[in-house]
MDAnalysis code that builds the backbone (N, CA, C; Angstrom):
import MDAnalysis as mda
import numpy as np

u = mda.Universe.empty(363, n_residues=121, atom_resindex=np.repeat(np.arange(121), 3), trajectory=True)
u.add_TopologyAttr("name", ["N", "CA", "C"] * 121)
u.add_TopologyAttr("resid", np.arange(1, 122))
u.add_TopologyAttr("resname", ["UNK", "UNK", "UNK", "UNK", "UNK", "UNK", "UNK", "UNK", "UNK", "UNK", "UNK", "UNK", "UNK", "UNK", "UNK", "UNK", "UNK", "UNK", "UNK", "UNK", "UNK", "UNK", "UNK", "UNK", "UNK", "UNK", "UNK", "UNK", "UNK", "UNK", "UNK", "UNK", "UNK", "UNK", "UNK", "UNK", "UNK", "UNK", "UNK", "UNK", "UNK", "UNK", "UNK", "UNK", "UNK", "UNK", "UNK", "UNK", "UNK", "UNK", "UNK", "UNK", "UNK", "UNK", "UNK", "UNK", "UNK", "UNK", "UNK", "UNK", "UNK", "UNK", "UNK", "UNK", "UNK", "UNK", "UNK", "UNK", "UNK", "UNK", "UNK", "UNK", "UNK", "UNK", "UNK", "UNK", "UNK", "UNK", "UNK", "UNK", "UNK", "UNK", "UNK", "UNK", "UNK", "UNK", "UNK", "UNK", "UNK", "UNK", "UNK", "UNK", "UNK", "UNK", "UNK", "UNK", "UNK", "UNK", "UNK", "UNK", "UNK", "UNK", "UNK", "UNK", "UNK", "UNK", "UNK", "UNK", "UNK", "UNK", "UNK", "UNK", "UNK", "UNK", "UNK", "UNK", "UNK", "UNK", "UNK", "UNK", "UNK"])
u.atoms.positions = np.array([
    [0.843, -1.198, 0.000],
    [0.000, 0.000, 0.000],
    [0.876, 1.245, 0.000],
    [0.364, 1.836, -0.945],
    [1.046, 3.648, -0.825],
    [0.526, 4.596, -0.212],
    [0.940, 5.822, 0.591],
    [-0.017, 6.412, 1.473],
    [0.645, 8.353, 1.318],
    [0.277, 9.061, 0.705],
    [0.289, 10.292, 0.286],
    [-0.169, 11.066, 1.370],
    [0.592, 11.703, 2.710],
    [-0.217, 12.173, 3.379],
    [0.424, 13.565, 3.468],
    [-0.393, 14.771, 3.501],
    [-0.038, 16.217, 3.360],
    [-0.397, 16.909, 4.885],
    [0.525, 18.208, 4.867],
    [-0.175, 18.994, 5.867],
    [0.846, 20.013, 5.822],
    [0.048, 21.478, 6.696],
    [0.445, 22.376, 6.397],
    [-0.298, 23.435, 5.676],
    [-1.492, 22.842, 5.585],
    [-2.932, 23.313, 5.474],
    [-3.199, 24.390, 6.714],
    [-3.992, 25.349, 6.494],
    [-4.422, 26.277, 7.389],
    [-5.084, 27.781, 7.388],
    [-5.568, 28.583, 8.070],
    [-6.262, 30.184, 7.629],
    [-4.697, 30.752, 7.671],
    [-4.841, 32.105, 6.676],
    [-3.651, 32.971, 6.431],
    [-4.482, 33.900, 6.073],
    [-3.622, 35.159, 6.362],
    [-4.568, 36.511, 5.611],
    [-3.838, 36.977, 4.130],
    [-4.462, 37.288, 3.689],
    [-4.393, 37.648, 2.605],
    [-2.830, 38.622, 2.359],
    [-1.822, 37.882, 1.767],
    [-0.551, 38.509, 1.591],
    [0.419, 37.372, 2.360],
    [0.081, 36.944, 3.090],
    [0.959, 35.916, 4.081],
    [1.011, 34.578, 3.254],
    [1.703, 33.565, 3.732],
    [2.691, 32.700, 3.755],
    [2.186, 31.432, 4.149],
    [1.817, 30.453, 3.269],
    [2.274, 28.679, 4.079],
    [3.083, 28.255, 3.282],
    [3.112, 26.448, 4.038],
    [4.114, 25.790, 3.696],
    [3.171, 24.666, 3.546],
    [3.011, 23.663, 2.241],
    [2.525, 22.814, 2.237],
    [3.714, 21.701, 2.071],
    [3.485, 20.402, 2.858],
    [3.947, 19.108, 2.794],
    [3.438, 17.818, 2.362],
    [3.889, 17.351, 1.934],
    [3.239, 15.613, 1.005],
    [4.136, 14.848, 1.518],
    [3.986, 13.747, 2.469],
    [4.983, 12.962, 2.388],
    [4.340, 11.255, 2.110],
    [4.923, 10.457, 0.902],
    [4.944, 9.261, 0.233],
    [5.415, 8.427, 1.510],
    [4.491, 7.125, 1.256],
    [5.083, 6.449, 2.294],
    [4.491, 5.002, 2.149],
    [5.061, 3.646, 2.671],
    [4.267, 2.792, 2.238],
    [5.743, 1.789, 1.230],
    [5.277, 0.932, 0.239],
    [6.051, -0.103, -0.631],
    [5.991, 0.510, -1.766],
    [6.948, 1.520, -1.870],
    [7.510, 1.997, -3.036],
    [9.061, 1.974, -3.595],
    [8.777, 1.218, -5.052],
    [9.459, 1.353, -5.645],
    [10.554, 2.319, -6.374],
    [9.171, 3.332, -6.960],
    [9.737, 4.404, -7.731],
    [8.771, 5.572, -8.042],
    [8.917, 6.696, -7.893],
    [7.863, 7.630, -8.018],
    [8.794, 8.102, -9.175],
    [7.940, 9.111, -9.956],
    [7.719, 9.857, -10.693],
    [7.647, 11.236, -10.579],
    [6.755, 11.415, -11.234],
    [6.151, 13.285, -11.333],
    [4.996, 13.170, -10.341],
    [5.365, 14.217, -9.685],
    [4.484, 14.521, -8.601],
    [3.913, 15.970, -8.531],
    [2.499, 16.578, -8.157],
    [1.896, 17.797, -8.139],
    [1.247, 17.751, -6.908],
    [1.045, 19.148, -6.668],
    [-0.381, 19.465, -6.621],
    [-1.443, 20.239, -7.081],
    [-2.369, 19.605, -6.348],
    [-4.141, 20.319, -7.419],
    [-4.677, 20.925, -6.277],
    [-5.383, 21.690, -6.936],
    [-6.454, 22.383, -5.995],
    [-7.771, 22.576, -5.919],
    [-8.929, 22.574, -5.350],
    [-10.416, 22.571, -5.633],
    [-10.620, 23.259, -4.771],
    [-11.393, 24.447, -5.222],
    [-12.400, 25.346, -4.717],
    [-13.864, 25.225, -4.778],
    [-14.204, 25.531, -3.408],
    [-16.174, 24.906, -3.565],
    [-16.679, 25.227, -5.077],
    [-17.288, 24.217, -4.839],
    [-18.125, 24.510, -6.711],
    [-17.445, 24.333, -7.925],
    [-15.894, 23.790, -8.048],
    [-15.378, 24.147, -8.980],
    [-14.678, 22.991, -8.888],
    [-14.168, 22.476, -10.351],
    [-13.074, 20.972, -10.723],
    [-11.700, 20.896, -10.138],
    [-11.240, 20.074, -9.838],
    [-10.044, 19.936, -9.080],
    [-8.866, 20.510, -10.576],
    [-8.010, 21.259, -10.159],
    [-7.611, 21.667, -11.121],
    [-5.523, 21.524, -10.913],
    [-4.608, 21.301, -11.425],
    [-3.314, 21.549, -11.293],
    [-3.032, 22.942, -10.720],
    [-2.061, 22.969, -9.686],
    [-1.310, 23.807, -9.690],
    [-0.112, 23.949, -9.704],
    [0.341, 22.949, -10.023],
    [1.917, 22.999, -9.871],
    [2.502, 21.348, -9.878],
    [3.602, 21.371, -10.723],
    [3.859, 19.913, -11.327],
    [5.492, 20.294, -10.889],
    [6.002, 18.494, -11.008],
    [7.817, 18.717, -10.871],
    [7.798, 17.307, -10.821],
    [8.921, 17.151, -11.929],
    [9.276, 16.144, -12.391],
    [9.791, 15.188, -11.771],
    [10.567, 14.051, -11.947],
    [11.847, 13.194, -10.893],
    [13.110, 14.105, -10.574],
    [13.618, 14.799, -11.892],
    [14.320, 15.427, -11.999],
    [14.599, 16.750, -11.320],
    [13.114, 16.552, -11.436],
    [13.031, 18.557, -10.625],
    [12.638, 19.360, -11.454],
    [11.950, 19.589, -12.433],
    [11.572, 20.519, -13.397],
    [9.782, 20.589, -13.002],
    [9.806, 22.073, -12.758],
    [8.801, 22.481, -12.422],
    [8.028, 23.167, -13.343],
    [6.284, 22.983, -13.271],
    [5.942, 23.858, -14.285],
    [4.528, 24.294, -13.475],
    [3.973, 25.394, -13.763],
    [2.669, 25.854, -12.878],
    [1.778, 26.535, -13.619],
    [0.778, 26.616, -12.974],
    [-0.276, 27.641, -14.094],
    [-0.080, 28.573, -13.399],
    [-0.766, 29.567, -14.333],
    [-0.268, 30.973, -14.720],
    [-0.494, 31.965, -13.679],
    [-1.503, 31.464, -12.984],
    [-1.993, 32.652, -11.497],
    [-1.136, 32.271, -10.249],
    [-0.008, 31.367, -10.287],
    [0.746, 30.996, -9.664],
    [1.730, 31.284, -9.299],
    [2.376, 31.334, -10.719],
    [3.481, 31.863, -11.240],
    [4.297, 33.055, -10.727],
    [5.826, 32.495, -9.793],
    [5.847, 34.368, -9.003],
    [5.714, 34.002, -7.569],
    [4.666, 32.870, -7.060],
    [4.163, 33.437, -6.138],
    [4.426, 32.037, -4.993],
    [3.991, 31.504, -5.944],
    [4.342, 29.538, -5.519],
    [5.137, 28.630, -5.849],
    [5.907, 28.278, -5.274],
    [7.140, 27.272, -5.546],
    [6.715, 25.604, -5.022],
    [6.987, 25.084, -5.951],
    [6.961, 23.340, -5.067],
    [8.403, 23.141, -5.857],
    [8.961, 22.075, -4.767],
    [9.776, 21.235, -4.614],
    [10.021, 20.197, -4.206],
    [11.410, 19.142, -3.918],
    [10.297, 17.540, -3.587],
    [12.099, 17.538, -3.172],
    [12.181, 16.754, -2.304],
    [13.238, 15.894, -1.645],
    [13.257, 14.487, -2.198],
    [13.919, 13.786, -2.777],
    [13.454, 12.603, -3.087],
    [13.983, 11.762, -2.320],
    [15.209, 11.239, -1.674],
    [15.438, 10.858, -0.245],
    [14.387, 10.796, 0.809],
    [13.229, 11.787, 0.867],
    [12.849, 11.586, 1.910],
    [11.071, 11.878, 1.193],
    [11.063, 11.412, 0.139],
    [9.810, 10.764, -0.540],
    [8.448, 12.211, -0.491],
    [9.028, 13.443, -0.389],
    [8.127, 14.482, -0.220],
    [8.396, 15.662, -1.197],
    [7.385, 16.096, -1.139],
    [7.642, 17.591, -2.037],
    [6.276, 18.327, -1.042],
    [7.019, 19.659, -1.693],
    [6.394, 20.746, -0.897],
    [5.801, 21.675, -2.220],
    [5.351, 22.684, -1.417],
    [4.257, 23.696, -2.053],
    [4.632, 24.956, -0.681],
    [5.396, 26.006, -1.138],
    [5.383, 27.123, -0.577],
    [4.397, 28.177, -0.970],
    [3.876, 28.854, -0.592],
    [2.982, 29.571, -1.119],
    [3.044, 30.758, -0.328],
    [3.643, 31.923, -1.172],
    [3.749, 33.143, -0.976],
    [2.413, 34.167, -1.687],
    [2.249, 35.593, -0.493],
    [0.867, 36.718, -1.436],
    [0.313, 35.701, -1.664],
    [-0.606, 35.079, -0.991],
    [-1.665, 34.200, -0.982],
    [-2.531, 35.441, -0.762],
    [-3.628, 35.097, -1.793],
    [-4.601, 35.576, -2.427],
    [-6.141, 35.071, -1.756],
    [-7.346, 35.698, -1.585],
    [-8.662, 34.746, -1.103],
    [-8.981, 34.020, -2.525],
    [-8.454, 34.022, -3.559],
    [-8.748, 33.344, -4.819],
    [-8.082, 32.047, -4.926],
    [-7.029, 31.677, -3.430],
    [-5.991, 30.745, -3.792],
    [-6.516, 29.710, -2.366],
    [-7.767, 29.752, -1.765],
    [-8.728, 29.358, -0.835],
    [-9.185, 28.682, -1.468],
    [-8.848, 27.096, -1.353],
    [-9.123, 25.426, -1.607],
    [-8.675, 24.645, -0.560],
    [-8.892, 23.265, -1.121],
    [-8.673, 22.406, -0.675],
    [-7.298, 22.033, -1.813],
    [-6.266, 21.649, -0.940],
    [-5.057, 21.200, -1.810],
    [-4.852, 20.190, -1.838],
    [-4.570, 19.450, -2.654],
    [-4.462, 17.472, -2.805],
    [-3.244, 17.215, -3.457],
    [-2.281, 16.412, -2.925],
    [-0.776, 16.164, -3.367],
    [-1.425, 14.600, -4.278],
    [-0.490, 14.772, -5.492],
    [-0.882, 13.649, -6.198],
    [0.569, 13.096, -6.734],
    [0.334, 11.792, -6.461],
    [2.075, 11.024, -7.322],
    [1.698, 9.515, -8.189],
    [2.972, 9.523, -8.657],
    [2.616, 8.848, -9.908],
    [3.982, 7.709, -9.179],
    [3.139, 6.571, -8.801],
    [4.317, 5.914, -7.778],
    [3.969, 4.542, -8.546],
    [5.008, 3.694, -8.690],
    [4.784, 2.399, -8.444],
    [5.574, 1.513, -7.198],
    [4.800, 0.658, -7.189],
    [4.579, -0.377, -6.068],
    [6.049, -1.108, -6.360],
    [6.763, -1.647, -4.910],
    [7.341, -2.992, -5.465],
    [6.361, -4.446, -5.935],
    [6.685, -4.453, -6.608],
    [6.624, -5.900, -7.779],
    [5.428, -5.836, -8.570],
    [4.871, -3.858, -8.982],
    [4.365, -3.487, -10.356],
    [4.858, -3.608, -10.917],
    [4.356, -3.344, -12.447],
    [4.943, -3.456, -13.421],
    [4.951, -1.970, -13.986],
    [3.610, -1.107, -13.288],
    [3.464, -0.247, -14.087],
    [2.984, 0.800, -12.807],
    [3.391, 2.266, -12.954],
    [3.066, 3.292, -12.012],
    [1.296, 3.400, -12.015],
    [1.273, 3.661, -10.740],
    [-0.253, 4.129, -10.946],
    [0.023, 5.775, -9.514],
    [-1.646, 6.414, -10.593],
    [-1.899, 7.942, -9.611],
    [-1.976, 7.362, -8.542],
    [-1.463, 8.109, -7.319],
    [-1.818, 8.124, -5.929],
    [-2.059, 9.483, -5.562],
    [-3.451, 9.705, -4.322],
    [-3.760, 11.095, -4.124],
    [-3.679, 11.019, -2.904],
    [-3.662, 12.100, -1.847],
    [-3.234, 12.459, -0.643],
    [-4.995, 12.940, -0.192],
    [-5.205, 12.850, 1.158],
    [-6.914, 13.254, 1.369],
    [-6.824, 15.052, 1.607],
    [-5.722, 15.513, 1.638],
    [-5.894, 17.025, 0.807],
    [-6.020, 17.966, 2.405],
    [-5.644, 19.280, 2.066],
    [-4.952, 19.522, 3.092],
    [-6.083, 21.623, 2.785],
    [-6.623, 21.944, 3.733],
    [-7.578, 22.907, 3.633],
    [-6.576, 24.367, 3.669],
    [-6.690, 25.116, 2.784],
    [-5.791, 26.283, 2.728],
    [-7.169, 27.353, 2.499],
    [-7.249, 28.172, 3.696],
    [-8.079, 29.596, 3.527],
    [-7.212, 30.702, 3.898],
    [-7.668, 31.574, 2.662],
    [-6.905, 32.661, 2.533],
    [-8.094, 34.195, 2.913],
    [-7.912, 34.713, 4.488],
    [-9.237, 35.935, 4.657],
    [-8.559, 36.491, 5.611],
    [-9.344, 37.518, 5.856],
    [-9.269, 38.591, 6.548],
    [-10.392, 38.393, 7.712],
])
């Protein structure tokens, strides 16, 4: 079993600062590309930010500037800093990896149960 668990979730006011964490855990072989997504009430879970094995990061565009992820691979986690947090950037955040198992053959998605980020005054 693989187990994606995040935190670092929490209220911030508008301009301030978290730190999100994912940490992989469980009978793994080999991960991949790992993100996270975000969902806001009423609305599709959407990417915000991707990074490769390698480390190559890519984000959408309201991000950009403001949010950094990165991933330790030694210690099976990547992060999500999030700077000028916005009330537009108020979701639910879900770490997702692309892991395989020992004695797969083939990677499968794994999702994290997602970690609550409100951004108010």
């Amino acid at each position: 079993q693989v187990q994606l668990v995040e935190s670092g979730g929490g209220l911030v006011q508008p301009g301030g600062s978290l730190r999100l964490s994912c940490e992989a855990s469980g009978t793994i072989d080999s991960i991949g590309d790992m993100a996270w997504y975000c969902q806001a009430p009423g609305k599709q879970r959407e990417l915000v930010a991707r990074i490769t094995a390698g480390g190559t990061s890519t984000y959408i565009d309201s991000v950009k500037g403001r949010f950094t992820i990165s991933r330790d691979n030694a210690e099976k986690t990547i992060y999500l800093q999030m700077n000028y947090l916005r009330p537009e950037d108020t979701a639910v955040y879900y770490c997702y990896g692309d892991i395989r198992s020992w004695g797969s053959a083939m990677s499968t998605a794994q999702w994290g149960q997602g970690t609550q980020v409100t951004v108010s005054s």
